[in-house]
Every structure is written in structure tokens, then in C-alpha cells.
C-alpha positions in Angstrom: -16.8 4.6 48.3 -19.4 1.8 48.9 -22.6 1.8 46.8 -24.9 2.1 50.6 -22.9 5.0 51.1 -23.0 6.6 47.7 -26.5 6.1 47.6 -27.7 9.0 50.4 -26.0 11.4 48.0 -27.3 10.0 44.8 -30.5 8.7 45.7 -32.3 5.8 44.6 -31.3 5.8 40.9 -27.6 6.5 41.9 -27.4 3.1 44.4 -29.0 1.2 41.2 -26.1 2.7 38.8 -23.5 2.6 41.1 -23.9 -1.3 42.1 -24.0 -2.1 38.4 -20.4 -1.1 38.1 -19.0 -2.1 41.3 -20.1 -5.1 40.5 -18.9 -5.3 37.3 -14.9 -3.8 39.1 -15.2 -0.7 37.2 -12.8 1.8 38.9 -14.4 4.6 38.0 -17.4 5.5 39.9 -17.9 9.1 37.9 -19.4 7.3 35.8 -22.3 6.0 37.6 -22.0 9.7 39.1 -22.6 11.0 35.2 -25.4 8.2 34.6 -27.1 10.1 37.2 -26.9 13.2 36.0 -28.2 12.0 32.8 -31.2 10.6 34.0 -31.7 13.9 36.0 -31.1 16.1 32.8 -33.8 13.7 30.8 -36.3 13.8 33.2 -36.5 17.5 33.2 -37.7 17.0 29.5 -39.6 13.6 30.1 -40.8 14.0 33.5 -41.2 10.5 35.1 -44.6 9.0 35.2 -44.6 8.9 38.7 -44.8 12.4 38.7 -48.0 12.0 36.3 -49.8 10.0 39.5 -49.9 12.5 41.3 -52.8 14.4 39.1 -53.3 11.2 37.2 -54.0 8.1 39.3 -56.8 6.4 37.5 -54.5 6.7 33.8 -51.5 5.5 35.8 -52.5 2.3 37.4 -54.2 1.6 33.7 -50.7 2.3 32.2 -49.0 -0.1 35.2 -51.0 -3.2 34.2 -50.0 -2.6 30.8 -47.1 -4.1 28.4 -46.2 -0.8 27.8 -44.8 -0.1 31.2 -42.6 -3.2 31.2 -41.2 -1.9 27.9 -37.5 -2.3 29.0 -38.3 -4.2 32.6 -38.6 -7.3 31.0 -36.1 -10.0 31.6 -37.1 -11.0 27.8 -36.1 -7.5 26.5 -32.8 -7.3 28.5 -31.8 -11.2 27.4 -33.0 -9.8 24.0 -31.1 -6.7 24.2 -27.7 -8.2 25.0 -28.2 -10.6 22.2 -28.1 -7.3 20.2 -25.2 -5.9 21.5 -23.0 -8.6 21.4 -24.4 -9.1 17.6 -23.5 -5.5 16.8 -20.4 -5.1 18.8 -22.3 -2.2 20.5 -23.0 -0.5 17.3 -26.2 1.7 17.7 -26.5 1.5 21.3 -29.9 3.1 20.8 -31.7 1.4 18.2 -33.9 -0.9 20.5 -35.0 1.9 22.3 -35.8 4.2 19.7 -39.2 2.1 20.3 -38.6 0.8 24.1 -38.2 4.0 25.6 -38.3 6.3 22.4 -37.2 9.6 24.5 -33.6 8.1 23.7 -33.9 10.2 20.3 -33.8 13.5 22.0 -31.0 12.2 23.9 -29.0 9.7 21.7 -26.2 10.4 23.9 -27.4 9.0 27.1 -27.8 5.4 25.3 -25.3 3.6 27.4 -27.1 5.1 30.2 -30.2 3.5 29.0 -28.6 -0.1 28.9 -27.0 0.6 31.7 -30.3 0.9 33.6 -31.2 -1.9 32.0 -28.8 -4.1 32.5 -29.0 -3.6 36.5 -32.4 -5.5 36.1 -33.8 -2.9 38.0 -34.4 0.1 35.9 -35.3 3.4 37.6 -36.0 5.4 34.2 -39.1 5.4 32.4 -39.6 3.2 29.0 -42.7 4.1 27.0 -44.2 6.1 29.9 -46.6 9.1 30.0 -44.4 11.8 28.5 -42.6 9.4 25.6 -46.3 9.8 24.0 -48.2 12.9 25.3 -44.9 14.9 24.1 -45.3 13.7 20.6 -46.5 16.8 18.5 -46.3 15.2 14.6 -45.4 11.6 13.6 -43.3 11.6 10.1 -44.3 9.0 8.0 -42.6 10.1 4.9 -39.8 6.5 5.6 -40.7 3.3 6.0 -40.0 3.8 9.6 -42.3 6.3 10.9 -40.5 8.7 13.8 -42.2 11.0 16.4 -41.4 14.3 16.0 -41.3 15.5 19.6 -42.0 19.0 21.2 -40.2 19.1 24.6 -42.0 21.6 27.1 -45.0 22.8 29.5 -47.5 21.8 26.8 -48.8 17.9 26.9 -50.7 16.9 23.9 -54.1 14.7 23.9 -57.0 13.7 22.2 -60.0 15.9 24.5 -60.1 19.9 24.2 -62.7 20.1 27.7 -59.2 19.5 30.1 -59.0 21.2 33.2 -56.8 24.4 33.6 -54.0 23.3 36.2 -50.6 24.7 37.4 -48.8 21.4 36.4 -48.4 21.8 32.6 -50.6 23.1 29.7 -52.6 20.8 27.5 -53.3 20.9 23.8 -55.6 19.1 22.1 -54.3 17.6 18.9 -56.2 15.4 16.3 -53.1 13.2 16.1 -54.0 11.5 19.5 -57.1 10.3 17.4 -55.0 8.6 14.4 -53.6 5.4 14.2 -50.4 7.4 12.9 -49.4 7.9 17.0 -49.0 4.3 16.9 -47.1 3.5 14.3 -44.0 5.3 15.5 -43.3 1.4 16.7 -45.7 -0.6 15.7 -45.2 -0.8 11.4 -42.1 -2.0 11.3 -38.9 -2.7 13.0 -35.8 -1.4 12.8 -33.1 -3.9 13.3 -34.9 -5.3 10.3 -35.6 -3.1 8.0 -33.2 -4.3 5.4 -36.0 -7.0 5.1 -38.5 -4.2 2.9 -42.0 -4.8 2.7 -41.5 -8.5 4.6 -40.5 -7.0 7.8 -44.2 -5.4 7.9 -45.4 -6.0 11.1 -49.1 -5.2 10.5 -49.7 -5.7 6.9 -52.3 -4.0 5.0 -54.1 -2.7 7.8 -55.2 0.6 6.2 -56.8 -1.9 3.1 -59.3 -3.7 6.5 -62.6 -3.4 6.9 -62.5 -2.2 10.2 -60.4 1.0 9.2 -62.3 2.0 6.1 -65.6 2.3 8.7 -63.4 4.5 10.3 -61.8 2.9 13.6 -58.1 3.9 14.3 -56.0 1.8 16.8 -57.0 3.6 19.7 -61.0 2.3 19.2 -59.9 -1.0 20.3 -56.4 -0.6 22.1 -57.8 2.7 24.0 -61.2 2.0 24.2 -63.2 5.4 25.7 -65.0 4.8 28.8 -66.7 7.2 31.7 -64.0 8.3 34.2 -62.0 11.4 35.3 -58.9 12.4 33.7 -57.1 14.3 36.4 -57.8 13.4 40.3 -61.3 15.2 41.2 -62.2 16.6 38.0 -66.2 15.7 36.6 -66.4 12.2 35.1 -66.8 12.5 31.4 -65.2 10.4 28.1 -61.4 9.2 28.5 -59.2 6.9 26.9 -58.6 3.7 28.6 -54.7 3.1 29.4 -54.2 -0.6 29.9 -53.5 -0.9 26.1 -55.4 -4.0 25.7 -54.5 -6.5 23.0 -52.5 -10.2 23.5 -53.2 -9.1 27.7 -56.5 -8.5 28.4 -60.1 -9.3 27.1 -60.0 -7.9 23.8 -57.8 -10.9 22.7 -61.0 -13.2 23.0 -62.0 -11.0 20.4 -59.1 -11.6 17.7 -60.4 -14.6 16.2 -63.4 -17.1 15.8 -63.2 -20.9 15.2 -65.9 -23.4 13.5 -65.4 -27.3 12.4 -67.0 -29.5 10.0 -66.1 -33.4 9.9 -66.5 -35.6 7.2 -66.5 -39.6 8.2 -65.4 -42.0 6.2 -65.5 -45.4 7.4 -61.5 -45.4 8.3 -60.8 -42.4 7.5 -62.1 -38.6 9.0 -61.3 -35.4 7.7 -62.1 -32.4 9.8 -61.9 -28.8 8.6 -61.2 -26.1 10.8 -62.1 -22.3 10.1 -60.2 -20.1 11.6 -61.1 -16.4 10.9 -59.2 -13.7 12.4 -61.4 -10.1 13.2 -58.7 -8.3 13.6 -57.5 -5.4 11.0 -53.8 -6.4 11.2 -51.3 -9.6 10.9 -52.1 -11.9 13.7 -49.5 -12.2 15.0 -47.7 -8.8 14.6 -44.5 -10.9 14.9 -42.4 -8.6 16.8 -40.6 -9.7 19.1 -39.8 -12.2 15.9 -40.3 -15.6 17.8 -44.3 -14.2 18.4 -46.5 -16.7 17.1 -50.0 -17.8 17.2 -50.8 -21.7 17.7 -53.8 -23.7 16.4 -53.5 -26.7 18.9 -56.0 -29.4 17.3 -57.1 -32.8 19.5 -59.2 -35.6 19.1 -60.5 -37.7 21.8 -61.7 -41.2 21.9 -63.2 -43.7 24.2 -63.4 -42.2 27.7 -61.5 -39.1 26.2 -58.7 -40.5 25.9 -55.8 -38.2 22.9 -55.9 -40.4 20.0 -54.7 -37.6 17.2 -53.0 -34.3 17.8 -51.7 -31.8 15.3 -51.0 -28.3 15.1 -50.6 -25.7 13.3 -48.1 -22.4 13.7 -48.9 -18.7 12.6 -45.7 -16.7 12.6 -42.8 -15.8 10.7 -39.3 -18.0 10.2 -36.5 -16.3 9.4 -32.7 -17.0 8.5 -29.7 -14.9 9.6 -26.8 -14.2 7.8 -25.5 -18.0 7.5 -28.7 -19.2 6.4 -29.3 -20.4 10.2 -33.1 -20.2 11.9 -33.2 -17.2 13.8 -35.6 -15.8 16.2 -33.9 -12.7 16.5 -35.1 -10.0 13.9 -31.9 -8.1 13.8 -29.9 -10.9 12.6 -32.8 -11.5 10.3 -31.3 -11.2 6.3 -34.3 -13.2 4.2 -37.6 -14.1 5.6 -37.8 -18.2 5.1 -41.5 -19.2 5.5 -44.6 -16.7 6.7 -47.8 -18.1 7.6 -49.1 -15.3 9.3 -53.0 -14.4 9.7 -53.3 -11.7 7.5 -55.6 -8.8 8.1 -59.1 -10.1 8.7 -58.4 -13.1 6.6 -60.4 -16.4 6.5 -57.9 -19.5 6.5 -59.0 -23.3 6.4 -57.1 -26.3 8.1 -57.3 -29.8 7.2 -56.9 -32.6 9.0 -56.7 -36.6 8.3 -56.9 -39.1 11.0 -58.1 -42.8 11.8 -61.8 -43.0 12.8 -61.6 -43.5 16.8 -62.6 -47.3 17.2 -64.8 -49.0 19.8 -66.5 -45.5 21.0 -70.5 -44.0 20.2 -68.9 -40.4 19.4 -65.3 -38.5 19.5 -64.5 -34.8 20.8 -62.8 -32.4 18.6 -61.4 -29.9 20.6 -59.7 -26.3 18.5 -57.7 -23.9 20.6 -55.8 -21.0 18.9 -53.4 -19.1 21.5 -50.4 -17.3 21.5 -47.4 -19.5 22.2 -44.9 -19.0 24.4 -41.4 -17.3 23.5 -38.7 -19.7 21.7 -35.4 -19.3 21.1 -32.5 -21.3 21.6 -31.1 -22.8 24.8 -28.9 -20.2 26.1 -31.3 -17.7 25.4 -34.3 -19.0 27.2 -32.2 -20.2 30.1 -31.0 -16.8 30.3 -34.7 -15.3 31.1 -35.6 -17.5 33.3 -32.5 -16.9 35.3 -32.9 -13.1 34.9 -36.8 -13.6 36.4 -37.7 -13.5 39.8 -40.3 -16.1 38.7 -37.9 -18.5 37.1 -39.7 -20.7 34.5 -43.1 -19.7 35.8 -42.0 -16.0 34.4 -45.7 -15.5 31.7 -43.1 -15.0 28.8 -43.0 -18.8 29.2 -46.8 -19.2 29.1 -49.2 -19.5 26.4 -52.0 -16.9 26.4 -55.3 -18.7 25.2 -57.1 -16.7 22.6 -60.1 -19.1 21.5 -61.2 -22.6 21.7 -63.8 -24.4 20.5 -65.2 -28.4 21.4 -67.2 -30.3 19.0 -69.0 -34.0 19.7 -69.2 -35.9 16.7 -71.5 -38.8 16.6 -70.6 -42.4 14.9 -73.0 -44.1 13.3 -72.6 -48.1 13.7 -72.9 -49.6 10.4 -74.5 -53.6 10.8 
């Protein structure tokens, strides 16, 4: 049976499945047949967000702008993800979506469906969607890795006790949706690496910052309240914003602040950078493990012309197994160098560099910004092939945070 035919009787999910392994020459099409009824079965319990648009719009094209949506339609997580599999010999099929699309813990049977969906580069299931949080009724954080504790049902769970009475689902408010604990579920540490202890801490001591002891959770910055309506229709009143703002989005010009000083000495120049990060957790958050921030610093000279350049890298290196340089967490066994920003922390950069000749002044120009992913050959070569956009795919861009210019005077000396 060809997958165009197969696909009126399975619908659109079924065609997606089904081409996966008929392209692959697997014989047996029941099992694209029981992917399907997989997906049906979990989607009874975690209803698709598309079904949430209907009553939802505004909070669902919030939530489609958002990294949170892409979860698992990356081409980065699905090069990423059958870098795993091939490191584990397809050991704990679900572990990468225990955070990707975390519903896979209330159905850690259906994992090969999951990177079977995946894989077809086209996945018709939901990752981190509306239902993979608003189902969450408790959040154990008695391990190192906190888990959701979920509560399948009619009830959805939120921060607001004035929602509207609908036909659709009940709705509980629950304090939870207020705490910083709802985060953490995947954003404290990561699994593949959590033979790595206290060094595989993704945010540091963010409950030590100054920002949570006044009281802000995650959600003041990364779901910032604004006026709107909830459900389609309903009176405008306070709701959560849902495009998750952080390294996309405005709030990143917010993560850090720059300042120079420059000390000329006839040859010789020193310049000290500042950099101060205002955020209450590691900058980066170094997962996926090749995130790093960047402090790109230039001088110019006559007619602006690059006479010095030097950087600096915020991140984490670690070493696999061998004792090799490895970008990917789970192959991570010892953490080799880690320079990153910690919690609102103040760090100073020095640089040395000949005094530009034969100019009045020199420009000093700072820029801190999240670099692009890295990885080696194979691997990068493999997300750009897997993107529609090729190398122009914004994995492969840097993502400006700050950036400061500076004119610095010469005086002539007679």
C-alpha cells in the first residue's frame, strides 16, 4: 500500500509515519499503523495545542513564536538526538524527551514513536505544548532532577482563579503556576549528565540572587503579565505572556551591561572591560552544552581600520569518556574548564595592545552575544542539511545581546 493511499485512512499523522518507513524499506506498515494509534491514545490525555487555539488564540500564537514550540522541530535537536542514540545504542529512548516533549513519562512506551516523529523531520505531535505544562499538578524536587508530577484529565491548572466557566475543560488555580519550581522540571539540570553532580547545574545559585530574594520567580521575566484576554472574547484583564522570552526576544538586551576604561601608555594600552550580568542565573545556562556567550572585543585605528581583536568565551568545556572535547552533554564524564557568568556576577576583562599609530583617537568597540552552535564537522553539516534554510538556518547565527563603542583620545606628546 502506498503512503498517498494510506494516508486518507490515517490522516495526516499516518502519511508522515508511514513515509518514514517506506522510506527506510521497512516491510511492515502495522507499525506506522500502531504509531498512529499511539499518537491518537496520547492525545486523548495531552490534547494537541491546536485544539487549545480554538478558545486560546492570543496564548497560541505567543507559544508559536516561542522556543518552546520548536522543542523537538529543530533540525539541531534531531541531529542532536541521533547523536544520542547512536551513543547509547538506543538505550533510554526517552531520556531527551523527558524535557522535549515531557508527556513521554506518562507514556514511556510510545518513545520510539516519539523519535520516530522526529526523525521524519516533520513531526505532527506536540513537544512542550499547552497540556505538557497546564497538566502539571506538583513538581517533586526531592532529586537532583526535579519531575512533574502530572494529573491527566478535564481539569487544566493555572496561575488566575477569575477564569471563565466553559464546556471545554475545568480550570484550577494552583499557586504552583506562580513558582519558579514549574520551571525547573527542565531547566536545573540535565539528565544525560547528571553523573556530572553539582557541575552539570545549569542555573547555579539562582535561589542565593538578588532578584529572587525580592521575590521574582522565573515567570516575572520569562512570562511577564500584561493586559489581554485569556480565552477568545472573555474581558481583558492580567495574563501571562507566552512567547517565553529570554536568548529570543527583547529581554535578552536586558541580560547584561558593559563599561570600558583605557589606560595609555605611550606603546602600550590596557583596556578593561566590565561586564556585569543582571540576570539571577548562569549566563549562559549551557544546555544544549555547546551554548556559549561571546565577548567580541575590537580596536580601530586610522580611518577605522581592525588593528587588535580578542575575545573572550563564557561557557562550559567538557571531556567525554576518552578525555576528548565534547559538545555533547551526554557523553560528558568531567567538566574541563567553566567560565560561565555566574548569577548576577561582575567579571573584569583585560586587554593589552600596541597604541594605534599615526591617528588623533581609536574606537573600542565591546559586544557580548550568544554564539552560534559548535560541534564538530559531521555534526554541523548534518543541521544544515536537515534545514530548509541550509546554513542560513538561526542555529548558525549569533544573537547579539549588548554592545558598547568607546572613542579614546591620543594626546600627541612634542
Amino acid at each position: 500500500m502506498s503512503p498517498t493511499r494510506s494516508a486518507g485512512r490515517l490522516g495526516a499523522a499516518g502519511a508522515v509515519l508511514l513515509s518514514v518507513i517506506v522510506a527506510s524499506n521497512a516491510p511492515d506498515v502495522s507499525v506506522a499503523q500502531d504509531s498512529v494509534k499511539a499518537q491518537a491514545a496520547i492525545e486523548k490525555v495531552f490534547p494537541h495545542s491546536n485544539k487549545c487555539k480554538r478558545c486560546h488564540e492570543r496564548v497560541f500564537e505567543e507559544w508559536e513564536t516561542s522556543p518552546l514550540s520548536r522543542s523537538i522541530h529543530s533540525p539541531a535537536f534531531r541531529a542532536a538526538l541521533d547523536e544520542y542514540l547512536k551513543f547509547s545504542g538506543g538505550k533510554d529512548k526517552a531520556l531527551c524527551f523527558r524535557c522535549h516533549a515531557p508527556h513521554v513519562r506518562e507514556f514511556a512506551d510510545a518513545a520510539q514513536m516519539f523519535i520516530t516523529q522526529v526523525q521524519s523531520g516533520d513531526p505532527t505531535i506536540d513537544g512542550v505544548g499547552c497540556a505538557q505544562c497546564h497538566l502539571i499538578k506538583q513538581v517533586d524536587r526531592s532529586s537532583p532532577l526535579p519531575f512533574p508530577k502530572y494529573e491527566p484529565g478535564k481539569t487544566l491548572y493555572g496561575p488566575y482563579k477569575d477564569f471563565v466557566q466553559n464546556l471545554a475543560h475545568q480550570s484550577m488555580e494552583l499557586d504552583l503556576f506562580r513558582k519558579s519550581d514549574l520551571c525547573l522540571n527542565c531547566h536545573q539540570a540535565v539528565p544525560t549528565a547528571a553523573n556530572l553532580g553539582k557541575s552539570n547545574d545549569l542555573l547555579g545559585n539562582w535561589d542565593q540572587s538578588k532578584a529572587v530574594k525580592s521575590g521574582k520567580e522565573c515567570q516575572t521575566c520569562h512570562m511577564p503579565e500584561q493586559i489581554g484576554e485569556s480565552a477568545n472574547g472573555e474581558s481583558k484583564r492580567k495574563v501571562a505572556n507566552h512567547t517565553f522570552p529570554g536568548r529570543i526576544g527583547k529581554l535578552r538586551q536586558e541580560a547584561a551591561k558593559l563599561d570600558v576604561s583605557a589606560d595609555v601608555k605611550g606603546d602600550k594600552t590596557v583596556v578593561k572591560v566590565t561586564v556585569q550580568s543582571l540576570v539571577p542565573h548562569n549566563l549562559p545556562t549551557t544546555h544544549p552544552a555547546w551554548a556559549s556567550v561571546v565577548l567580541d572585543f575590537v580596536i580601530k585605528g586610522k580611518n577605522l581600520k581592525t588593528v587588535f581583536s580578542d575575545q573572550r568565551v563564557y561557557g562550559r568545556t567538557y571531556a567525554d569518556a576518552k578525555g576528548e572535547k565534547t559538545v555533547f552533554d551526554f557523553k560528558a564524564v568531567k567538566v574541563l574548564e567553566d567560565t560561565v557568568l555566574k548569577p548576577e556576577e561582575t567579571r573584569v576583562e583585560t586587554f593589552t595592545f600596541p597604541t594605534p599609530k599615526d591617528t588623533k583617537s581609536f574606537d573600542i568597540e565591546v559586544a557580548l552575544s550568544y554564539a552560534p552552535v559548535t560541534g564538530p564537522p559531521e555534526f554541523l553539516q548534518r543541521i544544515e542539511a536537515e534545514s530548509p534554510k541550509g546554513a542560513q538556518d538561526p542555529v548558525f547565527q549569533p544573537i547579539p545581546i549588548v554592545r558598547l563603542t568607546r572613542n579614546i583620545p591620543l594626546v600627541k606628546i612634542d
